[in-house]
Each structure stands twice: as structure tokens, then as C-alpha cells.
TORVEX-33546 format. One record per atom (N, C-alpha, C, O): residue number from 0; residue in three letters; atom name; x, y, z. Coordinates in steps of 0.1 Angstrom, whole numbers, always signed. Layout:
<nodes>
NODE_resi_resn_name_east_north_up
NODE_NUM_ALA_CA_X_Y_Z .
...
</nodes>
This chain:
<nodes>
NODE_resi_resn_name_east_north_up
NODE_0_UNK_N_+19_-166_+416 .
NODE_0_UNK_CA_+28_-172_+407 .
NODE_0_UNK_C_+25_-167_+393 .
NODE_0_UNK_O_+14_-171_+390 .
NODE_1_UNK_N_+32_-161_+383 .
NODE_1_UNK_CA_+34_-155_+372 .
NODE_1_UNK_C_+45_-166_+359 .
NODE_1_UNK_O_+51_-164_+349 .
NODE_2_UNK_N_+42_-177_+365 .
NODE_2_UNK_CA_+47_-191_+360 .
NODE_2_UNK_C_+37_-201_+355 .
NODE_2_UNK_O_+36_-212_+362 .
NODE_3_UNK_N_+29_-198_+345 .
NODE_3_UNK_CA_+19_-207_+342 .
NODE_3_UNK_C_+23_-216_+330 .
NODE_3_UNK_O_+16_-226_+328 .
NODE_4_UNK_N_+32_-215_+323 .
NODE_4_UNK_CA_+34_-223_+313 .
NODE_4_UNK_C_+48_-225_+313 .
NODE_4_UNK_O_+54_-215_+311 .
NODE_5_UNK_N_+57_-236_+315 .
NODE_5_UNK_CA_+66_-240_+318 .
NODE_5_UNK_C_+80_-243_+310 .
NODE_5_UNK_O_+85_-254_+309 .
NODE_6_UNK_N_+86_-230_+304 .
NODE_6_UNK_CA_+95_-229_+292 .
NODE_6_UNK_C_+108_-241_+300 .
NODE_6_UNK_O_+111_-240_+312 .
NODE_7_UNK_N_+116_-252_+291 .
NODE_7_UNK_CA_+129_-257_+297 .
NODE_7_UNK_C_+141_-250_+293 .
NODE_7_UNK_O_+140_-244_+283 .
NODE_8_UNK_N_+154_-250_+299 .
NODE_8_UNK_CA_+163_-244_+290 .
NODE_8_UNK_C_+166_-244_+279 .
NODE_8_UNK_O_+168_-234_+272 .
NODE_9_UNK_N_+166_-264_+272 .
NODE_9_UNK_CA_+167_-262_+258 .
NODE_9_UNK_C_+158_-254_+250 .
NODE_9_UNK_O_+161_-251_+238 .
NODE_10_UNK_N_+147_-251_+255 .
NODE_10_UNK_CA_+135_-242_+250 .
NODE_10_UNK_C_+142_-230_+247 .
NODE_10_UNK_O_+146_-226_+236 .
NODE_11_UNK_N_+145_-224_+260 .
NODE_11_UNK_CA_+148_-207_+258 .
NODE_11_UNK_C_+162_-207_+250 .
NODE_11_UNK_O_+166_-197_+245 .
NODE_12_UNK_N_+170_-220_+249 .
NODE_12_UNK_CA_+186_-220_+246 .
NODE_12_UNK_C_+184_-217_+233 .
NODE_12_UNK_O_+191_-208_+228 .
NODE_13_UNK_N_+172_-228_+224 .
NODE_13_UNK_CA_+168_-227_+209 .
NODE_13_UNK_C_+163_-219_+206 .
NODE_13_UNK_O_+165_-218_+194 .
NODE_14_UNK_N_+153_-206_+212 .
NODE_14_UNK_CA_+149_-194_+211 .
NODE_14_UNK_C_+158_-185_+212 .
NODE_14_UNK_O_+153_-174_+211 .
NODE_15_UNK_N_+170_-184_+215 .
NODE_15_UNK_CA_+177_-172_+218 .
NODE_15_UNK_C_+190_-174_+208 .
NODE_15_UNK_O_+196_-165_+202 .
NODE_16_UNK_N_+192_-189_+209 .
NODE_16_UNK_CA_+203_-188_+190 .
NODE_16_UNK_C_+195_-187_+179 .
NODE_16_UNK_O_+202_-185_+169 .
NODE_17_UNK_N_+179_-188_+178 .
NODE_17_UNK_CA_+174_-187_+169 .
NODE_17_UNK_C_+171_-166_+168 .
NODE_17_UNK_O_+170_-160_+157 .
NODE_18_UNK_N_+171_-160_+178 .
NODE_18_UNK_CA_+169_-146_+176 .
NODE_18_UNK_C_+181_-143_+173 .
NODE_18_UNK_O_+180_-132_+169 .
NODE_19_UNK_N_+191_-147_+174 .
NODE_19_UNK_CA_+205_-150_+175 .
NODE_19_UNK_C_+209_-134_+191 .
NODE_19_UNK_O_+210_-122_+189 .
NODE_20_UNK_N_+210_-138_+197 .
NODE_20_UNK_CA_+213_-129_+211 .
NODE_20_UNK_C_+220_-142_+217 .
NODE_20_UNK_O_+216_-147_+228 .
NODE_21_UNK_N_+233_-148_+211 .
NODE_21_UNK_CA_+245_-155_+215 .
NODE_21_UNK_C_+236_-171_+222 .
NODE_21_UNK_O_+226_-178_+218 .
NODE_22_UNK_N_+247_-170_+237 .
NODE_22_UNK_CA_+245_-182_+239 .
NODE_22_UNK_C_+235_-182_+256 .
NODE_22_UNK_O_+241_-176_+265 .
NODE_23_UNK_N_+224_-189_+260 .
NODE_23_UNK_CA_+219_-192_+274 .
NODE_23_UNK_C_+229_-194_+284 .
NODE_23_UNK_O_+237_-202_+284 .
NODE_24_UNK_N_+228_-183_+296 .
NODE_24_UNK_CA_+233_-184_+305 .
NODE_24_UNK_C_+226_-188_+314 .
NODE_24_UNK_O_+230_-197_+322 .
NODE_25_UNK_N_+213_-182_+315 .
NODE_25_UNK_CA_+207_-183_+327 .
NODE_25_UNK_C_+188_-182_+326 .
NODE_25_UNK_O_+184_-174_+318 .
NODE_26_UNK_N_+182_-188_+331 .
NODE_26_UNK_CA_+166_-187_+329 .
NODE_26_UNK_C_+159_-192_+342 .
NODE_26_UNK_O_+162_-203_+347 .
NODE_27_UNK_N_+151_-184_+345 .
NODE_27_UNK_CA_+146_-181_+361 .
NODE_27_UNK_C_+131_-176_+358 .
NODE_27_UNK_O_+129_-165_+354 .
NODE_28_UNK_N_+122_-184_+361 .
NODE_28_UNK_CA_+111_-177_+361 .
NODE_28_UNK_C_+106_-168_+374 .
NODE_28_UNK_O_+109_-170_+386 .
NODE_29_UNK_N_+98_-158_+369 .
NODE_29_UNK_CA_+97_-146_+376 .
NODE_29_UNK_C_+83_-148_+388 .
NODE_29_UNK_O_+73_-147_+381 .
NODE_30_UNK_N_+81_-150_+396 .
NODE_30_UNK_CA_+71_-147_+404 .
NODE_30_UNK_C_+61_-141_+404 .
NODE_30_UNK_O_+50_-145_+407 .
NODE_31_UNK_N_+66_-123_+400 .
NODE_31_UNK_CA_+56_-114_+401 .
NODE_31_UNK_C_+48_-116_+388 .
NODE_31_UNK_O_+53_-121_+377 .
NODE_32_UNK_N_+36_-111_+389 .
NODE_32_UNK_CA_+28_-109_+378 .
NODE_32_UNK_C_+17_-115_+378 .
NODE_32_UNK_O_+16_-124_+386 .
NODE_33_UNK_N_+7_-113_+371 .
NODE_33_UNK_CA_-11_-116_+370 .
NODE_33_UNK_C_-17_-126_+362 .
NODE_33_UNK_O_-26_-133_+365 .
NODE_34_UNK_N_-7_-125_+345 .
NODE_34_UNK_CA_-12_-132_+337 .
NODE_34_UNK_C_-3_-138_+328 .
NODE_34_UNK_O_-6_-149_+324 .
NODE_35_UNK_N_+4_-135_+325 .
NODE_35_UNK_CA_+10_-140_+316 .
NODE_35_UNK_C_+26_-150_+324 .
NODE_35_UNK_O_+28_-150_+336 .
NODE_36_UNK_N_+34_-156_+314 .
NODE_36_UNK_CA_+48_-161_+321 .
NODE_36_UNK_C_+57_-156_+317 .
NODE_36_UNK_O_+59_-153_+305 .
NODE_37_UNK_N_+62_-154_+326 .
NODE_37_UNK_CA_+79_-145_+321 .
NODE_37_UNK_C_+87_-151_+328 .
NODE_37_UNK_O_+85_-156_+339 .
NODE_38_UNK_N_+100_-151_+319 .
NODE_38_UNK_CA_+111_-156_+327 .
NODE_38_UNK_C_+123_-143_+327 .
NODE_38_UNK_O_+125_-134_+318 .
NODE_39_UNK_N_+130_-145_+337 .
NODE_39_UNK_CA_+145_-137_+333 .
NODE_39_UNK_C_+154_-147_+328 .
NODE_39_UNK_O_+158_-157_+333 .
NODE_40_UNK_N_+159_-143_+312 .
NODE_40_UNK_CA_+166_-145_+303 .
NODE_40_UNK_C_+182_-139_+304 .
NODE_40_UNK_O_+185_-127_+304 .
NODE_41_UNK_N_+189_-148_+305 .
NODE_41_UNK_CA_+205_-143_+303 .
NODE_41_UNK_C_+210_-148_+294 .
NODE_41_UNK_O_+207_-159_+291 .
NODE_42_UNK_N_+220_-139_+285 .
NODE_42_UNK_CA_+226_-143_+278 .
NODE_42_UNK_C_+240_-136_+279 .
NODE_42_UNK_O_+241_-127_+287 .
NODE_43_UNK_N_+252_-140_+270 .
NODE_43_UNK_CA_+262_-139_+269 .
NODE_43_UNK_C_+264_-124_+259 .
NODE_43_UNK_O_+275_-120_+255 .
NODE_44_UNK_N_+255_-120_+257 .
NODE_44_UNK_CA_+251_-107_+250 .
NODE_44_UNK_C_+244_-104_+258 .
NODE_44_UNK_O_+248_-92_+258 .
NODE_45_UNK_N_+234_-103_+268 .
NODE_45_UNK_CA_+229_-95_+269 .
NODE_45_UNK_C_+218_-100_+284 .
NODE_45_UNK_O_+222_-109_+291 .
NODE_46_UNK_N_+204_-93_+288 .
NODE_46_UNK_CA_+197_-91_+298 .
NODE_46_UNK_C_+184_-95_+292 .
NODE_46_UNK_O_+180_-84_+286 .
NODE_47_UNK_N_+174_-105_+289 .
NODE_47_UNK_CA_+159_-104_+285 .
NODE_47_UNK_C_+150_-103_+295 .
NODE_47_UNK_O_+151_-99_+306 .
NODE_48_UNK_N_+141_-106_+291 .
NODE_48_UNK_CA_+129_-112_+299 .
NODE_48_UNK_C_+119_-116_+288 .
NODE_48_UNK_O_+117_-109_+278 .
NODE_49_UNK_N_+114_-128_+290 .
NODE_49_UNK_CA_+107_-142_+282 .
NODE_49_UNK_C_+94_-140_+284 .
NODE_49_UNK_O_+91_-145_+295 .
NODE_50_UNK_N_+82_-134_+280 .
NODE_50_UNK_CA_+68_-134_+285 .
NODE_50_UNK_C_+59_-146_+274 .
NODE_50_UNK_O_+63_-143_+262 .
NODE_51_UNK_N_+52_-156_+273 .
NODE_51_UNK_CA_+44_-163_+271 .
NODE_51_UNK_C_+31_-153_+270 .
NODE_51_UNK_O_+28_-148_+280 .
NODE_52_UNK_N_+24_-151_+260 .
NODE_52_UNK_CA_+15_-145_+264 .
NODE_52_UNK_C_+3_-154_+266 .
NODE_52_UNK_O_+2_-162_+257 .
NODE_53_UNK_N_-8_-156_+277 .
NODE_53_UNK_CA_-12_-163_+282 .
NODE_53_UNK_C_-26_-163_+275 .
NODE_53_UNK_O_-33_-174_+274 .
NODE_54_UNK_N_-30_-149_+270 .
NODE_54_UNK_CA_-45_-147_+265 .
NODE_54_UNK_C_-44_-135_+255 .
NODE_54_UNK_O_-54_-132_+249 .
NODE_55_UNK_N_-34_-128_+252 .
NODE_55_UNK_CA_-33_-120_+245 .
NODE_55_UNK_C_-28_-124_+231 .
NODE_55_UNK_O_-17_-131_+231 .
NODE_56_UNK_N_-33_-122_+221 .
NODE_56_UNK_CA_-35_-124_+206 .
NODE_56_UNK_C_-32_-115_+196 .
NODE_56_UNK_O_-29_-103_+198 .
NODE_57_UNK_N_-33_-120_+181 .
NODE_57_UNK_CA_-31_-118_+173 .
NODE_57_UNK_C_-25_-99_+170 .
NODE_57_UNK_O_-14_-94_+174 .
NODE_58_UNK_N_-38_-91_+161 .
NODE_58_UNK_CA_-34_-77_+164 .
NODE_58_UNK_C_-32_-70_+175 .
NODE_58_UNK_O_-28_-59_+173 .
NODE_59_UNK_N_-33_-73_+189 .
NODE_59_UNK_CA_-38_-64_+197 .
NODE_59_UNK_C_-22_-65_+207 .
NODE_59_UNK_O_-18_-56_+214 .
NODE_60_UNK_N_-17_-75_+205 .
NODE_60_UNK_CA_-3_-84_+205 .
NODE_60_UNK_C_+5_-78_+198 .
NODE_60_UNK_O_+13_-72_+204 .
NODE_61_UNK_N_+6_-77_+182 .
NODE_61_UNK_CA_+13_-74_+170 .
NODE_61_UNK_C_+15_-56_+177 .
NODE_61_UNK_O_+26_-49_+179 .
NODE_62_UNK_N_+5_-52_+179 .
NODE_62_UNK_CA_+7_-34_+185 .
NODE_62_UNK_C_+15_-36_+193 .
NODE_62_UNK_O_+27_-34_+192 .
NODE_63_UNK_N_+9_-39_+205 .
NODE_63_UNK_CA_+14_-35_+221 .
NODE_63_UNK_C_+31_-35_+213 .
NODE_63_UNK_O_+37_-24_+211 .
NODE_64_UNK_N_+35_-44_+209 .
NODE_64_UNK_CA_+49_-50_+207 .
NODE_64_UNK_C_+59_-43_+195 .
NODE_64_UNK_O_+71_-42_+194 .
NODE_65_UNK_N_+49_-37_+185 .
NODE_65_UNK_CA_+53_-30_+173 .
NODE_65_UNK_C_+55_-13_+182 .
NODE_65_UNK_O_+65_-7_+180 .
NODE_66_UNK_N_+47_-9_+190 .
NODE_66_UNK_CA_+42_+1_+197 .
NODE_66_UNK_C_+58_+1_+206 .
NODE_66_UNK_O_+65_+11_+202 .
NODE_67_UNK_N_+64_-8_+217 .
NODE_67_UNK_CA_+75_-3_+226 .
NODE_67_UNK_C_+85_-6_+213 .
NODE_67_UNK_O_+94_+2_+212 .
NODE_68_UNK_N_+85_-14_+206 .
NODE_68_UNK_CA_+100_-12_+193 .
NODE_68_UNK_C_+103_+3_+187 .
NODE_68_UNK_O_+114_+6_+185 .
NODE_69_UNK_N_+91_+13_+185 .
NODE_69_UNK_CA_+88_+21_+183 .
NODE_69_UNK_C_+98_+32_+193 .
NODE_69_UNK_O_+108_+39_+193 .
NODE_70_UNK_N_+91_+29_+201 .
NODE_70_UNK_CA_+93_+39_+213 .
NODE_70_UNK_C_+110_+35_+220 .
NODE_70_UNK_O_+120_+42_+225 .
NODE_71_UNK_N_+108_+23_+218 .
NODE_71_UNK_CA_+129_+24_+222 .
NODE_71_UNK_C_+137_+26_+212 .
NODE_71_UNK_O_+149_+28_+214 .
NODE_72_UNK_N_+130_+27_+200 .
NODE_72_UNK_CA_+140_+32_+189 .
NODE_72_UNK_C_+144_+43_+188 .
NODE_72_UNK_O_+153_+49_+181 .
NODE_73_UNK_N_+133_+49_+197 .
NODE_73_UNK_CA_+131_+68_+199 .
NODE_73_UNK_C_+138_+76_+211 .
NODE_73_UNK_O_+138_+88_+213 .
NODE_74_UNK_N_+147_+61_+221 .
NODE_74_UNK_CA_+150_+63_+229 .
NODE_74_UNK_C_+145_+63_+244 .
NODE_74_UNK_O_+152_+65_+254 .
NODE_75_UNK_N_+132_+61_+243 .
NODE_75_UNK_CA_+124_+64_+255 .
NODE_75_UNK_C_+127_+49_+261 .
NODE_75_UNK_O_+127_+39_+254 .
NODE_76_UNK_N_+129_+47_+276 .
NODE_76_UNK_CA_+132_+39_+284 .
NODE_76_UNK_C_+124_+25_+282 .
NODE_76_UNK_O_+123_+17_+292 .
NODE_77_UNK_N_+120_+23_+274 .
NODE_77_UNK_CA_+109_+13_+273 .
NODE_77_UNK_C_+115_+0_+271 .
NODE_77_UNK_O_+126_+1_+266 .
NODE_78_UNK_N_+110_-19_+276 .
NODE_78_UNK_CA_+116_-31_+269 .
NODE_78_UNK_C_+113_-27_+259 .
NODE_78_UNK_O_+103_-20_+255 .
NODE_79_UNK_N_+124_-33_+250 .
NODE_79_UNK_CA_+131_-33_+234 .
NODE_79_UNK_C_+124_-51_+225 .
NODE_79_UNK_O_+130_-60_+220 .
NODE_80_UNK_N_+115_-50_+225 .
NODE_80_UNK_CA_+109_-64_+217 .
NODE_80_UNK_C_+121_-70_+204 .
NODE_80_UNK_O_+124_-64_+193 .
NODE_81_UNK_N_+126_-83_+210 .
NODE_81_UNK_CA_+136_-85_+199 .
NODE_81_UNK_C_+131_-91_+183 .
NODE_81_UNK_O_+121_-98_+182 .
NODE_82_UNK_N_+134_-90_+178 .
NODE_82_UNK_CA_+130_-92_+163 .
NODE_82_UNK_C_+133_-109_+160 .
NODE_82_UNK_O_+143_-116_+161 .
NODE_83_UNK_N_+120_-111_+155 .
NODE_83_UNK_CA_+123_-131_+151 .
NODE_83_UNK_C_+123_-130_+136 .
NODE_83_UNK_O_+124_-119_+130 .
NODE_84_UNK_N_+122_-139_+132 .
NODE_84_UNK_CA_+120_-146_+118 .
NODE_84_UNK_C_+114_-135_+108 .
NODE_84_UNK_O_+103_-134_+112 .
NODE_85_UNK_N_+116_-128_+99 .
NODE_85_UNK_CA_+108_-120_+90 .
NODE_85_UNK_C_+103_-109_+98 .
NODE_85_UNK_O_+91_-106_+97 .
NODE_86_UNK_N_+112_-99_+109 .
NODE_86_UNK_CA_+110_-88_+118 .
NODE_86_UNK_C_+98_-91_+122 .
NODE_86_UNK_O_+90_-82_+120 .
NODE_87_UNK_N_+92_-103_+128 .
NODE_87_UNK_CA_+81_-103_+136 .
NODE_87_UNK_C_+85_-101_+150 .
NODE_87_UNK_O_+97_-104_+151 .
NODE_88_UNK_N_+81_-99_+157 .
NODE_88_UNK_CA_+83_-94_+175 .
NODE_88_UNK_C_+77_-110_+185 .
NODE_88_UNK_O_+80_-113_+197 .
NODE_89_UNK_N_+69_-115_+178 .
NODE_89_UNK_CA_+68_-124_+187 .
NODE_89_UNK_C_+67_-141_+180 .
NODE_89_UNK_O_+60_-142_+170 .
NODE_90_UNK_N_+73_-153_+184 .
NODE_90_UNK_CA_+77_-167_+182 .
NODE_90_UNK_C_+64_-172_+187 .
NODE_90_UNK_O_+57_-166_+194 .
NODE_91_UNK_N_+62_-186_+180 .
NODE_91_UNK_CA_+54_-191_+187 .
NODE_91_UNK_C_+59_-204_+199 .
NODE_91_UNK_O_+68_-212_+195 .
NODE_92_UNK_N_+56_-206_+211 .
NODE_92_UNK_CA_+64_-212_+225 .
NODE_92_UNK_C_+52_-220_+228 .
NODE_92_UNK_O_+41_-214_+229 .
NODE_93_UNK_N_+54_-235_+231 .
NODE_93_UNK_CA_+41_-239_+240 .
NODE_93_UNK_C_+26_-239_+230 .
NODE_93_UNK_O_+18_-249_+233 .
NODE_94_UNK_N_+22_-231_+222 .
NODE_94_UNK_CA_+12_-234_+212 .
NODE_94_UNK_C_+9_-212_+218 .
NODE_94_UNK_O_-1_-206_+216 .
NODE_95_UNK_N_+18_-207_+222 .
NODE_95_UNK_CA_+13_-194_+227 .
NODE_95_UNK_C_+21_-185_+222 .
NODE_95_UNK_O_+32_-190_+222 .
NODE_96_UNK_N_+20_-173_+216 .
NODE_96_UNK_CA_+27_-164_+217 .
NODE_96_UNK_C_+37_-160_+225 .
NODE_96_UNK_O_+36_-163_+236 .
NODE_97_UNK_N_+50_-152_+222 .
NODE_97_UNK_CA_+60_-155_+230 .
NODE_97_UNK_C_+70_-144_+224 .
NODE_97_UNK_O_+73_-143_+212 .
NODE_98_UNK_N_+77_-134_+237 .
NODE_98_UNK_CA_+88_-124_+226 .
NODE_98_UNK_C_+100_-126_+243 .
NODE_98_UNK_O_+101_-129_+255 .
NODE_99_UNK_N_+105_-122_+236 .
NODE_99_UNK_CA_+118_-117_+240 .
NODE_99_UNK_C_+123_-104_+241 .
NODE_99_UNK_O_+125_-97_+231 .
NODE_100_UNK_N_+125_-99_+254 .
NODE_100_UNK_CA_+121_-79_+256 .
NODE_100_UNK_C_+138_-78_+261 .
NODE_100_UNK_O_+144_-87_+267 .
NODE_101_UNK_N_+142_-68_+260 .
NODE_101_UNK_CA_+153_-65_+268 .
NODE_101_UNK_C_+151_-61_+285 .
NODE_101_UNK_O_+143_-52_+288 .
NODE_102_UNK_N_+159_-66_+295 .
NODE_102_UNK_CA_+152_-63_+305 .
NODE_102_UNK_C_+154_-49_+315 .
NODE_102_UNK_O_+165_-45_+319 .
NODE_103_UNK_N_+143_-43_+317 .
NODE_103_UNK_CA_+147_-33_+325 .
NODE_103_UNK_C_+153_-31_+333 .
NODE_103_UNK_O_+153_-42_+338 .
NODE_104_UNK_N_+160_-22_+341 .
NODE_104_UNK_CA_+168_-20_+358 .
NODE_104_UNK_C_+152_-19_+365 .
NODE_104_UNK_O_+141_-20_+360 .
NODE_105_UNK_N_+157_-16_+380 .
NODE_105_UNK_CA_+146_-17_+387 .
NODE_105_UNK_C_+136_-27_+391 .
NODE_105_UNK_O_+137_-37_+385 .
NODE_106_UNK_N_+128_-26_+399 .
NODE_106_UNK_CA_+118_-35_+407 .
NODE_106_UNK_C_+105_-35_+403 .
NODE_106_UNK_O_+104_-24_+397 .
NODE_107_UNK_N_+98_-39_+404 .
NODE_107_UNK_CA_+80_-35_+409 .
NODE_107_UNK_C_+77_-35_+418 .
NODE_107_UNK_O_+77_-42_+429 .
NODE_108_UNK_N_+73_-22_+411 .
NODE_108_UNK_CA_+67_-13_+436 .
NODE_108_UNK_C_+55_-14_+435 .
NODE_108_UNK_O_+49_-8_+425 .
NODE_109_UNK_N_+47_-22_+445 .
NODE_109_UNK_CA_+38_-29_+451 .
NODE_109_UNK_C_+29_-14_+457 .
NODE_109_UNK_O_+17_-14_+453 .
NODE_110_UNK_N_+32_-7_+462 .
NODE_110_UNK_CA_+29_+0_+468 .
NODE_110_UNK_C_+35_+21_+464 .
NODE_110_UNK_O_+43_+29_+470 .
NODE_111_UNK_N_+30_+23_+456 .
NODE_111_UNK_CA_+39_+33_+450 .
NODE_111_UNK_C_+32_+42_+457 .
NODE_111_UNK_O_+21_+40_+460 .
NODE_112_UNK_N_+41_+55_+459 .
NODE_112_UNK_CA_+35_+66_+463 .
NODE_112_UNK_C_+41_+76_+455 .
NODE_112_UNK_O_+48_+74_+445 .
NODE_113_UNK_N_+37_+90_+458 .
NODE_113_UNK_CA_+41_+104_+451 .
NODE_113_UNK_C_+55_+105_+448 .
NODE_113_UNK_O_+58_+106_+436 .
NODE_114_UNK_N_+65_+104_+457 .
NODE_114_UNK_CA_+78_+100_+454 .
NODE_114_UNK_C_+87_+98_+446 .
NODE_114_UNK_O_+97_+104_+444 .
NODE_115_UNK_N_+83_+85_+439 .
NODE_115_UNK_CA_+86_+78_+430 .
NODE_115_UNK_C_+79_+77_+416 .
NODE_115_UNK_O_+79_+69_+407 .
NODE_116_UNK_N_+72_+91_+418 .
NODE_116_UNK_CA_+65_+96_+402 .
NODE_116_UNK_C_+75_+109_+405 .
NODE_116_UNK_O_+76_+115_+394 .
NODE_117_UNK_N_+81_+114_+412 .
NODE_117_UNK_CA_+88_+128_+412 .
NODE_117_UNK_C_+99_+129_+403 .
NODE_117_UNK_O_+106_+139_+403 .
</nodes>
């Protein structure tokens, strides 16, 4: 379970007029995953996904997140970190760190082979 901290709608509803990305359609937390919580985020604008970061902090947080804004601005297929308050990338949710990514197509393959690096 990849659901450790337990966002409610009015939560994600007030997070997403506050990034302003319109209005909450939909919020589903995600199963897969190790450490942190993510949810799938819908909006009437658009596709997110919601991560809580569960143990990850201050600079090392501020990169990873400054680092894919970077890289989707450049066009490379990467989540897109949405911009909060004063172009910071991540809110505080819960007493934790918290962004809003655009969400990618595709699955996570459990089991990847040669294939699917081709």
C-alpha cells in the first residue's frame, strides 16, 4: 500500500484551486509504490498525481523537483512539478511536503525486460 498519509477531497479540492489547475474531479489513491503517498488527481484542466513526500526533505526535495521542471520545459517526457505560491514546487499537506506532477500515460512494469528499453 503506497497510501500512508491520508489526503480528503476537500484537502486536494483546496490544493488544486490554490495552484489554480480549475476544479476537483476525481482523487484515488494509488496502491503502487514504497514510500511515499500518491494520489491520482483529476481535474477539469487536466491529469495529476498528488505525492506526500513521506521522508524526503528540504534541498534534496527542492532539486529532484526543480531538476524534472527543468527537463519538461526542455520537452523530455518527464512529470511536470506544478508551481505553488512564490514558484515553489512543493505545498506543505499533513505537516509533509507535497507537489502536484502532471500525470504520465502508461503503467509500472513490475517485471521489465529488454523489450521495453527498445
Amino acid at each position: 500500500m503506497a497510501v500512508y498519509t491520508v489526503v480528503a477531497p476537500h484537502e486536494a479540492r483546496a490544493l488544486v484551486a490554490r495552484l489554480g489547475l480549475g476544479e476537483l474531479i476525481g482523487l484515488q489513491g494509488i496502491a503502487a509504490g514504497i514510500e511515499n503517498s500518491n494520489y491520482f488527481v483529476d481535474t477539469d484542466r487536466g491529469r495529476y498525481v498528488l505525492t506526500l513526500f513521506e521522508r524526503l526533505r528540504g534541498d534534496p526535495l527542492a532539486y529532484d523537483l526543480a531538476l524534472m521542471r527543468h527537463l519538461a520545459a526542455r520537452g523530455l517526457p518527464v512529470p511536470d512539478p506544478q508551481p505553488a505560491d512564490g514558484g515553489a514546487f512543493s505545498v506543505e499537506l499533513h505537516g509533509k511536503p507535497a507537489a502536484l506532477l502532471t500525470r504520465m500515460p502508461g503503467s509500472h512494469r513490475l517485471a521489465p525486460d529488454l523489450h521495453h528499453v527498445e
